[in-house]
N, C-alpha and C positions, 0 to 999 in steps of 0.2 A: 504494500500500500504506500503511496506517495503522500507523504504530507508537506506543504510547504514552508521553506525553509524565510522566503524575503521575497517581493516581488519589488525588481526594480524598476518603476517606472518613472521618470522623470514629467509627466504630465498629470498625473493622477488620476486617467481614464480608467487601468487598471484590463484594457481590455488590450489580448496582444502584447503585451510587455514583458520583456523578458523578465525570468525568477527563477531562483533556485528551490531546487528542494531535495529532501532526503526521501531514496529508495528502499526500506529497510526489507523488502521481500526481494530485491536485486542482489548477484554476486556482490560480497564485500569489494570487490577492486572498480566495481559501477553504483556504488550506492549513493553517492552525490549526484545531482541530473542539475545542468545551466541550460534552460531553453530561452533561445534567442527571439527576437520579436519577428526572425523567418521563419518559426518553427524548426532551426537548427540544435540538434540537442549537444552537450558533452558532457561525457561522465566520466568520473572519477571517486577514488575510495576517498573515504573521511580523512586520511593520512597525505594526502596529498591537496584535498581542502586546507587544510590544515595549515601546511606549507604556506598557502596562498593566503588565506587570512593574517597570520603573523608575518610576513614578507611585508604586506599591508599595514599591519601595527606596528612594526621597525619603521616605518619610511621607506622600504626598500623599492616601492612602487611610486612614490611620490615624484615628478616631474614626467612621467610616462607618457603623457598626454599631451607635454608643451613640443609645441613644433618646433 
């Protein structure tokens, strides 16, 4: 069962926008799910979420975005 984890929408339509969420009846190495606002999906286990949130919490993502 999918429960969700954050939808990101920067409009607040909420319809279409990408979100994460947690697969807990998926293989442990796919139980994280990021569906895109193409309906592109990617998954990955909680240990590599993981990764990606504290990268995030260090700063290590911080200017990723400046051109």
């Amino acid at each position: 069962m999918k429960k969700s984890i954050i939808l990101l929408c920067g409009c607040g339509c909420g319809c279409g926008c990408p979100e994460v969420f947690e697969n807990a009846s998926a293989a442990e190495p796919q139980q994280i799910e990021i569906k895109d606002d193409f309906d592109g999906l990617v998954k990955m286990s909680k240990s590599q979420f993981s990764v990606l949130i504290n990268s995030a919490k260090q700063g290590k993502l911080d200017g990723c975005l400046e051109a």
